[in-house]
C-alpha positions as CSV (number, residue, x, y, z in Angstrom):
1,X,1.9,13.0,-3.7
2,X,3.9,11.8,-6.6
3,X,7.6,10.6,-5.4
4,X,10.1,10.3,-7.1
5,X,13.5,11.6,-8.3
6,X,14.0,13.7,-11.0
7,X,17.2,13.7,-10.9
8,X,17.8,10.2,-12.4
9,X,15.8,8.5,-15.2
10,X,15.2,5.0,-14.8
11,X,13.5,2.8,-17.1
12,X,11.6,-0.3,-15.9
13,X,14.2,-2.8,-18.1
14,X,16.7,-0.5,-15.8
15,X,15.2,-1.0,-12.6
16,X,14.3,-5.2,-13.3
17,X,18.1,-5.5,-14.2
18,X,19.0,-3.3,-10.6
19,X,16.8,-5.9,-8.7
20,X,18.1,-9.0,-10.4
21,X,21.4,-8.0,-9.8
22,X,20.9,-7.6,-6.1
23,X,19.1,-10.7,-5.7
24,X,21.4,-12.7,-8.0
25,X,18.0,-14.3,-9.4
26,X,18.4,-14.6,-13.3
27,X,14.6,-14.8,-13.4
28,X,12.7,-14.4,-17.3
29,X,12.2,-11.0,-18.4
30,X,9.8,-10.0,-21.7
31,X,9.5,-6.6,-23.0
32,X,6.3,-6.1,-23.4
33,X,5.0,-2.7,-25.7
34,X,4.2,0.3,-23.3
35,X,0.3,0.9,-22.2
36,X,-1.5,3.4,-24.2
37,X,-1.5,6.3,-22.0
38,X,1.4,6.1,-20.7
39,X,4.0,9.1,-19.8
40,X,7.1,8.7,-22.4
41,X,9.5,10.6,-19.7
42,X,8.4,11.1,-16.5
43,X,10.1,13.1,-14.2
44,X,8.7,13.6,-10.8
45,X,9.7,16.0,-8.3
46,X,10.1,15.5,-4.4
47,X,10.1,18.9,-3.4
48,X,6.4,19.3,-2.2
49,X,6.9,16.2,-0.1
50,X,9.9,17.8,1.7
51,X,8.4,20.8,1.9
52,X,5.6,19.0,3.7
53,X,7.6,16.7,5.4
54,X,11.3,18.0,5.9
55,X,11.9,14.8,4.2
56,X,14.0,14.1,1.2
57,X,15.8,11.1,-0.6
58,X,19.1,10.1,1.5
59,X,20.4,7.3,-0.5
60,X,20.1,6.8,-4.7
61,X,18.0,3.8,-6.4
62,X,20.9,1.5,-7.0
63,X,22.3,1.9,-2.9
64,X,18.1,1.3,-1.7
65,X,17.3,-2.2,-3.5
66,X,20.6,-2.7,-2.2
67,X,19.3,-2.6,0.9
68,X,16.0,-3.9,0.9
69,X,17.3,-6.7,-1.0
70,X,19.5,-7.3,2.3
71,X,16.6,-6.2,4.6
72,X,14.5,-9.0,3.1
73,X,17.5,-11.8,2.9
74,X,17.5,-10.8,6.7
75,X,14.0,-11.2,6.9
């Protein structure tokens, strides 16, 4: 199953910036062109998974690399 959350777009520039400001690492980023092939706008749905599951998205992105970037300072 695809997971994800349509409900929010996130671009990868959008997500490195999340994780570097949770680390506090200023470490080099490079845009780089996108892959040939690859979706423009993707926008994945979770509903099979909790209809298979009963399980569905409790927290958003910003509030989980918070805490797996505290899970793995702990670790």
């Amino acid at each position: 199953m695809h997971i994800g959350n349509g409900a929010e777009e996130t671009t990868i520039a959008d997500l490195a910036a999340l994780v570097v400001g949770v680390i506090g690492s200023g470490g080099a980023r490079e845009p780089r062109p996108v892959p040939v092939g690859s979706v423009v706008r993707p926008c994945p749905d979770v509903q099979l998974l909790e209809q298979a599951t009963g399980f569905g998205p409790k927290v958003d992105l910003a509030e989980g690399v918070r805490r797996s970037g505290e899970w793995y300072r702990k670790a």
